[in-house]
C-alpha positions as CSV (number, residue, x, y, z in Angstrom):
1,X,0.0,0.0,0.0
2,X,1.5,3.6,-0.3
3,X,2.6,5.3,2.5
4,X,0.1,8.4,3.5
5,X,3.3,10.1,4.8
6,X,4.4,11.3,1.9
7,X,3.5,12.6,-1.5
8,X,6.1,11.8,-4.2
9,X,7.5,14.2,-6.5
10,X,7.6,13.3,-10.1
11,X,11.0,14.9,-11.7
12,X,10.7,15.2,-15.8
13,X,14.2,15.0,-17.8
14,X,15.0,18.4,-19.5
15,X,15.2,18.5,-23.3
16,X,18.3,20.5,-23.0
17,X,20.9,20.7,-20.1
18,X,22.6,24.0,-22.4
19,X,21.2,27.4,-20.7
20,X,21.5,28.8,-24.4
21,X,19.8,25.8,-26.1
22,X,17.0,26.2,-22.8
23,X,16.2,29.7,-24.1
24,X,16.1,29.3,-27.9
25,X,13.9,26.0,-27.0
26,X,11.4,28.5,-24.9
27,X,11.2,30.9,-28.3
28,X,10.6,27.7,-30.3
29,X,8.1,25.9,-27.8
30,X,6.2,29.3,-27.4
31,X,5.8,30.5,-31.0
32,X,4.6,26.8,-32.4
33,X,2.1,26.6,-29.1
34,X,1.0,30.3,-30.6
35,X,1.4,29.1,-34.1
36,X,-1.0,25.4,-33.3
37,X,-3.5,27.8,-31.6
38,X,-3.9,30.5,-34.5
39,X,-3.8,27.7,-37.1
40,X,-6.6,25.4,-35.5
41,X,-8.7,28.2,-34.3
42,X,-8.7,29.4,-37.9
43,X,-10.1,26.6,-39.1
44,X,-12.5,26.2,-36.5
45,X,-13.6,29.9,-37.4
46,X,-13.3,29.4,-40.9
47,X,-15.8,26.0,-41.2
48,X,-18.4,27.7,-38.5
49,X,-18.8,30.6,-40.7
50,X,-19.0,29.3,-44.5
51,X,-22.4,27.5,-44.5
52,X,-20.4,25.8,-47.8
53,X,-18.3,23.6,-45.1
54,X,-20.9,22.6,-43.3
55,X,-20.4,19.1,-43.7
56,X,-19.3,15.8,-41.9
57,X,-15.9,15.7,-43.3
58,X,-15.1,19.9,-41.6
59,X,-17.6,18.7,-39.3
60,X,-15.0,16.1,-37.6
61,X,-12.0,18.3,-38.9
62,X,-13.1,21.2,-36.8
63,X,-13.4,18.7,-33.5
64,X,-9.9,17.8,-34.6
65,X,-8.8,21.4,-34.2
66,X,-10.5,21.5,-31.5
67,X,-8.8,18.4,-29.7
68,X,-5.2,19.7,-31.2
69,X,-5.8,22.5,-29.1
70,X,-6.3,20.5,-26.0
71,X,-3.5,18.1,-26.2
72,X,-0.5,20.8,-27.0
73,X,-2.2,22.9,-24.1
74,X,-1.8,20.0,-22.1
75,X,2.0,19.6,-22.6
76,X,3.6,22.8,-24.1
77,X,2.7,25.3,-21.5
78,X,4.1,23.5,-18.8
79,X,7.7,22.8,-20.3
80,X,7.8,27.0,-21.0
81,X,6.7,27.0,-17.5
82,X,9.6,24.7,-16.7
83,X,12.3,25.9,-18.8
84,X,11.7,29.1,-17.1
85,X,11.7,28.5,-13.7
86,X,14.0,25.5,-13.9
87,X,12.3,23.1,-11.9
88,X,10.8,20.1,-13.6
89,X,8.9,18.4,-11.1
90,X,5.0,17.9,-10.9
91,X,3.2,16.4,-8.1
92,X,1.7,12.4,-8.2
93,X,-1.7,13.9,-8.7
94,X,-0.4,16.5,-10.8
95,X,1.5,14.0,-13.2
96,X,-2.2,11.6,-13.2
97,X,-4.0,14.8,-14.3
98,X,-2.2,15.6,-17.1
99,X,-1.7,11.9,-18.3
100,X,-5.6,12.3,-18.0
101,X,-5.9,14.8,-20.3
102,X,-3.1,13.5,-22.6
103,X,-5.1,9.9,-22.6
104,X,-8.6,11.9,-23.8
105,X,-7.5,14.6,-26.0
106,X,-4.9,11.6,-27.5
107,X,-7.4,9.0,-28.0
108,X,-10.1,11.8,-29.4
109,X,-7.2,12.3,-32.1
110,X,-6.6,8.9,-33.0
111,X,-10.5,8.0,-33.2
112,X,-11.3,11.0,-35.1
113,X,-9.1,10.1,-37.5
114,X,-10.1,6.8,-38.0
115,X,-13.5,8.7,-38.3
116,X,-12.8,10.7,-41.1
117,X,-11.4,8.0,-43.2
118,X,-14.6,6.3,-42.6
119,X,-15.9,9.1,-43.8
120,X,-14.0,9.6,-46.6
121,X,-14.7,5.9,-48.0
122,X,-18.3,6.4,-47.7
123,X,-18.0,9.4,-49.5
124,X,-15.9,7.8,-52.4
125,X,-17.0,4.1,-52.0
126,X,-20.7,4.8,-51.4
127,X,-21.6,8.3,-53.0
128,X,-25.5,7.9,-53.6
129,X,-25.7,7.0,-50.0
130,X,-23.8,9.5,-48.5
131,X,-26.1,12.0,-47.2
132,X,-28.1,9.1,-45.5
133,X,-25.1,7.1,-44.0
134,X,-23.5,10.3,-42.9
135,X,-26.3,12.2,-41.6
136,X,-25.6,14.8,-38.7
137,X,-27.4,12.7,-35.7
138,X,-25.3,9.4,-37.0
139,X,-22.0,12.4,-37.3
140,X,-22.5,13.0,-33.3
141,X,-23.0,10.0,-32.5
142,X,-19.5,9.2,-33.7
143,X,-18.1,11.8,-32.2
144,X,-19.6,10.8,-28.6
145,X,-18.4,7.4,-29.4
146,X,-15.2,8.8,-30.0
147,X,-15.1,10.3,-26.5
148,X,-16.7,7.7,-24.4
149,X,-13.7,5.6,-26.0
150,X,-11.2,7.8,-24.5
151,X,-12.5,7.9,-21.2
152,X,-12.1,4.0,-21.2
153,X,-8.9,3.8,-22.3
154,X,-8.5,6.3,-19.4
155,X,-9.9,4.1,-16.7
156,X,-7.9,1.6,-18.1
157,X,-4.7,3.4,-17.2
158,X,-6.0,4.2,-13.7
159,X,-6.8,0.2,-12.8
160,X,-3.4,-0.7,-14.2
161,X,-1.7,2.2,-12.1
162,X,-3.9,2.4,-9.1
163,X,-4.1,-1.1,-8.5
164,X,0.3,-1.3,-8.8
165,X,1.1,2.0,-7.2
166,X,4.8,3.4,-6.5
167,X,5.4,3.9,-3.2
168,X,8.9,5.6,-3.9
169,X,9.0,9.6,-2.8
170,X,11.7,10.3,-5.9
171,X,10.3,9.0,-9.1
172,X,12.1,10.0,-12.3
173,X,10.5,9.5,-15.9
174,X,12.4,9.9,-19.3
175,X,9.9,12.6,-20.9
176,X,8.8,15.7,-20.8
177,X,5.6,14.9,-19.6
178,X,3.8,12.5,-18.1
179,X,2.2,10.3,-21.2
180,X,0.5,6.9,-20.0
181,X,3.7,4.8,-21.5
182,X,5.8,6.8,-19.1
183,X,3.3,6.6,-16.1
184,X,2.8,2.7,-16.2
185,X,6.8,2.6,-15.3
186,X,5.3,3.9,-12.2
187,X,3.5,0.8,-11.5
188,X,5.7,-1.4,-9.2
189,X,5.4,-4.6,-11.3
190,X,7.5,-6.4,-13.1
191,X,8.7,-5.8,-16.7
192,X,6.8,-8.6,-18.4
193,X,3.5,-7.2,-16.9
194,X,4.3,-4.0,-17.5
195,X,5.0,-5.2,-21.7
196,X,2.1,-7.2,-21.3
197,X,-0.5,-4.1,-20.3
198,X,1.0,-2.0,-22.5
199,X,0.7,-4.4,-25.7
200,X,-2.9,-4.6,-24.8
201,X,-3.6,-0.8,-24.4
202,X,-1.8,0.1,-27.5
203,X,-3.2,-2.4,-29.6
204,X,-6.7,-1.9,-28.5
205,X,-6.6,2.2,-28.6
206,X,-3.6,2.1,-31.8
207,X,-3.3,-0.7,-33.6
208,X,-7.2,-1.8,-34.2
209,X,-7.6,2.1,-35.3
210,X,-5.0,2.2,-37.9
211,X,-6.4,-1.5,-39.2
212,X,-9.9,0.4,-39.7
213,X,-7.8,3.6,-41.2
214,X,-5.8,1.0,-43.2
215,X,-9.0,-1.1,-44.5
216,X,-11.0,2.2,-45.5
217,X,-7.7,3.4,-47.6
218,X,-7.6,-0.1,-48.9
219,X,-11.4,0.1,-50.3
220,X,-11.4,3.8,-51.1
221,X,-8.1,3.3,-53.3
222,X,-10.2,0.1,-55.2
223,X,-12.8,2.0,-55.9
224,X,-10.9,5.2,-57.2
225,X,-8.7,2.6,-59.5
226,X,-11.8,1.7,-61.0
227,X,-13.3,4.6,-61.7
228,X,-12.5,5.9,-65.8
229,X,-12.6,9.8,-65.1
230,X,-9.0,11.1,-64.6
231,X,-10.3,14.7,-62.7
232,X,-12.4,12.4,-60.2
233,X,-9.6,10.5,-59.5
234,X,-7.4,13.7,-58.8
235,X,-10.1,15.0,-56.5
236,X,-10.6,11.8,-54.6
237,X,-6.9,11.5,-54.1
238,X,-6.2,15.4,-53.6
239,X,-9.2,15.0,-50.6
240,X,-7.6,11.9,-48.8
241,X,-4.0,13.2,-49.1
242,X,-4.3,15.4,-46.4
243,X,-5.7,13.1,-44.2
244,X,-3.4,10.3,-45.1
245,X,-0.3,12.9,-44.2
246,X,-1.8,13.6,-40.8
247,X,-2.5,10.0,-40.0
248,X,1.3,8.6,-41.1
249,X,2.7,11.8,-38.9
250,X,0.5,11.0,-35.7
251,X,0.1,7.6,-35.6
252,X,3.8,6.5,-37.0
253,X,4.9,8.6,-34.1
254,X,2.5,8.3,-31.1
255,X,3.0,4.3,-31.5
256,X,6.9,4.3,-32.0
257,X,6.9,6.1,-28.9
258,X,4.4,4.0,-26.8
259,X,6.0,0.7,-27.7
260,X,9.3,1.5,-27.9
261,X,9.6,3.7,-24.3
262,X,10.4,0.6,-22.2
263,X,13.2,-0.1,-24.9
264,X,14.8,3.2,-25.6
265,X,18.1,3.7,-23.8
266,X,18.6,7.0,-24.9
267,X,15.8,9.4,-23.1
268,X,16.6,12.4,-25.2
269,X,15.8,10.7,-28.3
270,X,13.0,9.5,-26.8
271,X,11.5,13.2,-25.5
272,X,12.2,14.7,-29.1
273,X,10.2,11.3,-30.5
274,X,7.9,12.9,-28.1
275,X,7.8,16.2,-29.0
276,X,6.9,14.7,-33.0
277,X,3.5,13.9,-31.9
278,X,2.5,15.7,-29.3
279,X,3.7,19.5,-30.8
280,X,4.7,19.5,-34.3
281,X,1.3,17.3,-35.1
282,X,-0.7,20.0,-33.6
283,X,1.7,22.4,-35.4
284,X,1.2,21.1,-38.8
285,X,-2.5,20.1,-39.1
286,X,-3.8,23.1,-40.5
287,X,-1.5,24.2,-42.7
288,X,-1.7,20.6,-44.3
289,X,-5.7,20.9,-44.6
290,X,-5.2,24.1,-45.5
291,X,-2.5,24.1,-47.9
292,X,-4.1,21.1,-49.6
293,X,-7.8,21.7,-49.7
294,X,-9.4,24.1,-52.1
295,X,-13.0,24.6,-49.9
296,X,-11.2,25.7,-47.2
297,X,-8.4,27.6,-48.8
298,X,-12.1,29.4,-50.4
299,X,-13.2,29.9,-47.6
300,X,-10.4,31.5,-46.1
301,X,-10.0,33.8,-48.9
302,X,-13.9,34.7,-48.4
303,X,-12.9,35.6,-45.0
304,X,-10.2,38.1,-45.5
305,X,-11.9,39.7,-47.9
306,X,-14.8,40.4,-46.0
307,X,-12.6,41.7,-43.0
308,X,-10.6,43.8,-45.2
């Protein structure tokens, strides 16, 4: 049982030891936190306003922004916080809040994305049926399930940590901040457990995702081969690109580093794995929607002009 006595302090590795490197990492960390909110509030403002994007594909990409928003706010502020005051510890409660928070705004990404390449292969597989399979009670719906999934895979976390807790008063973790890989090494079983609970979570909450994103790209890619016209096949493959480059940059990132934390040996290169997924992701999702998609690009344009 853990000793009431004392609350342990949970001390986070530093992504740079270098007082110089320290403060040109604050700059960096502060302007793509400002850059990830500007960029995914933009398209949240831009698909509420254009009645054109009213839709279940922006539907789910504006509660993607919306999530974006909540994981790097989850992780960024407090490494500023900590590269400026030079202390980075966080309380045991404090380290199971913000895995909390990681767990539901992470799993909200993954399952949204799995989401909208459902979406897109009904779209392109099933065209005629679109409107009916897609409708906007079956579009929240998904979402909801998409969060009640989270919030298992959370209390999944909590049995597997609660149940095995640390009763050590100096716990040191090889991140930035406290992810669930990292915060099952704070469960005082042994190493083949440890594998063992987190091959389950990841493949339950990663790897049955992907298969369903893998599957849908499968079928959607079929169905475009077949088709004759050369400008449908552009547009099908010019819509699913920027989805596609979002999914390969989260997922091929957020599962290296849950799977491979208990191997790395090296925990710099494992934070700056870390940082991949959980800030440039963020980062970069609205400039790849943007940059790629004509409707929004549109809209955007619509925007400024009316504000100029």
């Amino acid at each position: 049982m853990r000793n009431t006595t004392s609350v342990p302090e949970i001390h986070f590795i530093q992504l740079s030891e270098d007082a110089d490197l320290q403060m040109i990492l604050f700059g960096l960390l502060l302007s793509m936190y400002i850059l990830a909110l500007f960029g995914n509030l933009l398209i949240i403002l831009t698909v509420s306003s254009d009645s054109h994007l009213h839709t279940p594909m922006y539907f789910f990409l504006s509660n993607l922004s919306m999530v974006d928003i909540g994981f790097i706010s989850t992780t960024v502020p407090r490494v500023i916080v900590d590269i400026q005051t030079h202390c980075p510890v966080i309380s045991y409660v404090g380290c199971l809040t913000q895995m909390s928070l990681i767990i539901i705004f992470g799993c909200m990404d993954d399952m949204l994305l799995t989401v909208m390449a459902y979406d897109r292969f009904v779209a392109i597989c099933h065209p005629l049926y679109y409107q009916v399979i897609m409708n906007p009670s079956r579009c929240c719906v998904l979402l909801l399930v998409c969060f009640l999934l989270s919030l298992v895979e959370l209390v999944f976390h909590y049995v597997a940590v609660l149940s095995f807790s640390n009763n050590e008063d100096y716990i040191e973790i090889s991140n930035f901040f406290c992810g669930p890989s990292e915060v099952l090494k704070l469960a005082n079983f042994d190493t083949v457990t440890n594998n063992i609970v987190r091959f389950c979570m990841g493949t339950l909450f990663g790897l049955l995702p992907i298969s369903g994103i893998i599957f849908s790209y499968f079928k959607i890619v079929s169905s475009i081969m077949r088709s004759s016209s050369s400008s449908g096949k552009h547009k099908a493959f010019s819509t699913c690109g920027s989805h596609l480059s979002v999914v390969c940059l989260f997922y091929g990132t957020a599962i290296g580093v849950y799977f491979t934390s208990s191997l790395s040996q090296s925990p710099g290169s494992y934070a700056v794995a870390s940082v991949m997924y959980s800030v440039v992701t963020p980062v970069l999702n609205p400039f790849i929607y943007t940059l790629r998609n004509k409707d929004i690009k549109t809209a955007l344009g619509k925007i400024l002009s009316r504000s100029l």
